[in-house]
N, C-alpha and C positions, 0 to 999 in steps of 0.2 A: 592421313587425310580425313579417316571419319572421327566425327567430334560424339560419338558414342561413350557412355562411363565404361571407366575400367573395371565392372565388375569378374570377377571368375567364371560365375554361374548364373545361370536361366533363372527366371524364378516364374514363369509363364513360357508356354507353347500355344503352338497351333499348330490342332492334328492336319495330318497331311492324308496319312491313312491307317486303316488300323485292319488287324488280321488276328479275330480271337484268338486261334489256332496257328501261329505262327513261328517260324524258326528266325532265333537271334545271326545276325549278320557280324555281330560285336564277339558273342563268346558262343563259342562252339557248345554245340549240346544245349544248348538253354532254348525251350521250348515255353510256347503259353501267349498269354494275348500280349502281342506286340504292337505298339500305335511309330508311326514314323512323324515324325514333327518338324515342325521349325519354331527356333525361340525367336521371342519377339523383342528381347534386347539387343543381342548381338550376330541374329539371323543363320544360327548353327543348323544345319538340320541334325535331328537326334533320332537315336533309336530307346524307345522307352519301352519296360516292360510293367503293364498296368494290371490292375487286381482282377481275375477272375471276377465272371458276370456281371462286369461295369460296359455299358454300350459307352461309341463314341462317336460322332459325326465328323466328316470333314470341315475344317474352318473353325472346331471349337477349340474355344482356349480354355486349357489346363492347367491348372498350379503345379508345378514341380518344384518347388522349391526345397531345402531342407527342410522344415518342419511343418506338421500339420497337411501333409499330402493327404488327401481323400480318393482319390481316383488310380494313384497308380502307386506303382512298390518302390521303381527307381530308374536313375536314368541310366542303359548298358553303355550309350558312350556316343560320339558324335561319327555321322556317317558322309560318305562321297555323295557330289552329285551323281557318280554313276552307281550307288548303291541304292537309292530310292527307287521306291517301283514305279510303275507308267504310270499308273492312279494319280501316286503323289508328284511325278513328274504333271503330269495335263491338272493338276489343282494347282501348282504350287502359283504361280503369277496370282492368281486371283486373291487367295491366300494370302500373298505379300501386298497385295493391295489392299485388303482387310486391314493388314497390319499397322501398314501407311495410314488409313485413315483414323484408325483406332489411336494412334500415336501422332497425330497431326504436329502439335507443337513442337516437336523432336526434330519429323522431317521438314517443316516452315523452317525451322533455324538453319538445318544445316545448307538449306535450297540458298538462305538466306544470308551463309557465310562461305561459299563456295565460289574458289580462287582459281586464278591461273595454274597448270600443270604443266604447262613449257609456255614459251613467249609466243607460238601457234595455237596453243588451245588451250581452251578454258574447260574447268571441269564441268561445267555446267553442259557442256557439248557433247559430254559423257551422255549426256541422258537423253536416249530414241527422243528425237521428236525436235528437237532442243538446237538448233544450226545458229550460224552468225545472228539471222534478225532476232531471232527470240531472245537469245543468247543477249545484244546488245537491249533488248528492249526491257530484260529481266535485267540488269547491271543500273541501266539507268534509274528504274524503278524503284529498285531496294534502296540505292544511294538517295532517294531523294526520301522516302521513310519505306523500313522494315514491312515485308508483306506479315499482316499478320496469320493470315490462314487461307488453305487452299483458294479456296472463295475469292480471299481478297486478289490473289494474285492470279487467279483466271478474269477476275473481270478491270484490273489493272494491265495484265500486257495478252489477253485473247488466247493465250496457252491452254490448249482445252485438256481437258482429266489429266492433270498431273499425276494423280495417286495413281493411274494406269502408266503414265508412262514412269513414273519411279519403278512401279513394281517391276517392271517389263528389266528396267536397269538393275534391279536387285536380282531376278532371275538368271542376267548375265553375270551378273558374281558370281553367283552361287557357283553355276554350271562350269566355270572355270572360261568363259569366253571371253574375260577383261584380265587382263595383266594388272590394271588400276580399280581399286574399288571404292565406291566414295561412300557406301552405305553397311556392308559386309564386312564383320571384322575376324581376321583371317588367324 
């Protein structure tokens, strides 16, 4: 369902939370500044351990990639929604709307190529907020030309903050509340 690359790896996050002093959830014994994350290609949350006396804020985005990291040592490995702390549990929505709008073009397409899931529901219905009228009023719309960006398509069919209610549906992936995910790639 989701039209995401098939990349392996992250090569950006966004902190979620971080605990200079923190014990790995990933490997037993590993001790030191832990940040908890979510990547921003394929919406993993991560547990990273990052270099001594680097500060880090909620909502910043880090390079993790193979080569050339500056901020942290490496990634311990991907964690549950029920392994993130409360912190990054009450950021993460906001966080994945961050993400949303930082990556606008990504989620316009896929808003913008999103089909039937049974001959009852559209996956578009997936998304809080999103019912029959919208739902038909966003089908019409696109077919007659592509939204190009948030913008276009809140003052094309009156759908207010999409980037909140995507995130809100991205949060339901994560957390394990959707059997279907149209954004989270599993």
């Amino acid at each position: 369902m989701s039209s995401l690359s098939q990349k392996k790896y992250e090569e950006y996050a966004y902190v979620l939370d971080f605990s200079p002093r923190g014990k790995s959830q990933m490997i037993r014994g590993r001790e030191g500044p832990i940040l908890q994350a979510i990547g921003e290609e394929r919406l993993s949350l991560l547990e990273i351990l990052a270099l001594n006396g680097v500060e880090f804020q909620a909502g910043e985005r880090i390079y993790i990639g193979k080569e050339g990291r500056t901020k942290i040592i490496s990634v311990l490995g991907k964690l549950t929604y029920e392994e993130i702390s409360n912190d990054a549990i009450s950021d993460l929505e906001s966080i994945a709307e961050l993400i949303v709008k930082n990556n606008e073009d990504r989620y316009i397409d896929i808003f913008n190529s999103l089909h039937p899931v049974t001959s009852r529901l559209h996956a578009l219905e997936l998304i809080p907020g999103i019912g029959k009228t919208f739902m038909n009023q966003i089908i019409n719309e696109r077919s007659r030309l592509p939204f190009k960006n948030f913008d276009n398509l809140q003052e094309r069919t009156n759908l207010k903050e999409p980037t909140k209610l995507i995130a809100k549906r991205i949060v339901e992936e994560i957390s394990g509340s959707s059997r279907i995910t149209l954004f989270v790639n599993r």
